[in-house]
N, C-alpha and C positions, 0 to 999 in steps of 0.2 A: 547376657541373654536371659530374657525373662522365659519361666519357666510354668506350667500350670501346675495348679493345686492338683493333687492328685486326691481322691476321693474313693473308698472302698464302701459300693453296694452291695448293702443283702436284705435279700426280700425270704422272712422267713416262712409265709406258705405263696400258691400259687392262686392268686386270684381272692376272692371271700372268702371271709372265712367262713367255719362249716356253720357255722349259727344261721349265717344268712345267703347261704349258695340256694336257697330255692325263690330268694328273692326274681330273680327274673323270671321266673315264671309266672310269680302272680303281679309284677309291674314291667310287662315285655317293654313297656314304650320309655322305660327309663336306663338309660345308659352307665352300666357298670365297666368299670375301669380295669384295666390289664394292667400288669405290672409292667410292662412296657410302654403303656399311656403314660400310667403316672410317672416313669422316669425321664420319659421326653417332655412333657409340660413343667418338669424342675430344670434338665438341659435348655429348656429356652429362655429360662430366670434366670441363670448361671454362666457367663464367660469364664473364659481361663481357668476351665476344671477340664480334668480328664476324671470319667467315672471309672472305674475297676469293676469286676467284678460281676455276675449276673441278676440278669430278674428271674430265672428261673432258680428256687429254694435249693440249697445246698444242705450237706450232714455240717453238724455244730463242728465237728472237729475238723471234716476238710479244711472248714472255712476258717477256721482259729490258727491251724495252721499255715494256712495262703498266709493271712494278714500278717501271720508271726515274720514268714518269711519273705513280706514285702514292707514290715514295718520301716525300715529307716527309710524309703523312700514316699510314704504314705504321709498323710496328711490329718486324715482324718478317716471317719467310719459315718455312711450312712445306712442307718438300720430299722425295718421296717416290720415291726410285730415285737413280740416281748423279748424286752433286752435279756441277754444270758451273762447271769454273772460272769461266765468263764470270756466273753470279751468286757469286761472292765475292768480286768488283771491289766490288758495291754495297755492303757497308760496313754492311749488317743483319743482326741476330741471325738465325740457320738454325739449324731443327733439322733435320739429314738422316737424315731412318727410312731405312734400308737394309731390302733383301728380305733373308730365309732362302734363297729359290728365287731363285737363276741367280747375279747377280753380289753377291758376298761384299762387306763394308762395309771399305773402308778400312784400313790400319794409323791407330791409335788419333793418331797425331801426325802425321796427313796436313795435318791442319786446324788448326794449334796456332798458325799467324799469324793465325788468323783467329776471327769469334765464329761459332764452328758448337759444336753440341752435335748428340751421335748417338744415334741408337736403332736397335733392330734389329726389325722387327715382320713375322710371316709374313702371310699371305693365308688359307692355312690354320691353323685356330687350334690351341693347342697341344693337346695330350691332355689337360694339367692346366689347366681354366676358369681357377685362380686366375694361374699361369704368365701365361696371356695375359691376364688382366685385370691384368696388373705391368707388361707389356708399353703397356701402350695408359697404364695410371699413370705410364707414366715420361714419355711422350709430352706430357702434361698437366702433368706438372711443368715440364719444359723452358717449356711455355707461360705458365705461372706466374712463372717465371722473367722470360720477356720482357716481361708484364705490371709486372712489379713495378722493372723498366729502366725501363719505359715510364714507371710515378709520379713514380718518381725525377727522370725527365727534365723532367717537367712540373711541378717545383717550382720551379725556377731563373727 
């Protein structure tokens, strides 16, 4: 019986972040994303995952603890805003989307002891549709990716 990837979301604030939450004021006609938008536009690049977990921001330790205590059937972590060392201890595939607005992503070999893969994904979507539709593909690769760890694992 094939089984889906199981996949742990956390979105660590609720919408823009604060640098650029007045944004829609001054561009009404431009469409900012919900953390629920953006998890269903990666849901539709993504078969055979079940997501975990919410789009609404949790405390670091709730959520350190959920995942402690669903690690052996988890697969991986997808995490949205500045990775917290205290999940890099757990020893699961992360893909850390970094915002465009506020705090900038990491130097590239922040993460190189560890199995994180990065993306960069705005809130508000690019000028060029296809731009951000590469953006949310890389997203979905990386998940491909833990997916296919995950087969791997389960042949042994």
């Amino acid at each position: 019986m094939k089984k889906d990837t199981k996949i742990y979301v956390i979105f660590s604030i609720k919408g823009t972040q604060p640098s650029s939450q007045t944004y829609s004021l001054h561009h009404p006609d431009e469409k900012v994303f919900t953390n629920e938008e953006i998890l269903q536009e990666i849901k539709k690049l993504c078969t055979g995952v079940e997501f975990l977990g919410k789009t609404e921001p949790e405390n670091l330790e709730y959520t350190r603890g959920n995942i402690q205590g669903q690690k052996e059937d988890l697969d991986g972590v997808l995490y949205f805003g500045h990775l917290p060392d205290e999940l890099l201890s757990l020893n699961l595939p992360i893909i850390a989307v970094h915002p465009l607005w506020g705090r900038w992503q990491y130097p590239y070999n922040s993460y190189k002891e560890y199995k994180v893969l990065t993306a960069c994904l705005p809130i508000i979507p690019d000028i060029s549709a296809p731009v951000f539709k590469n953006r949310l593909k890389k997203i979905s690769k990386g998940i491909k990716l833990i997916q296919s760890i995950a087969k791997i694992k389960g042949l042994r």
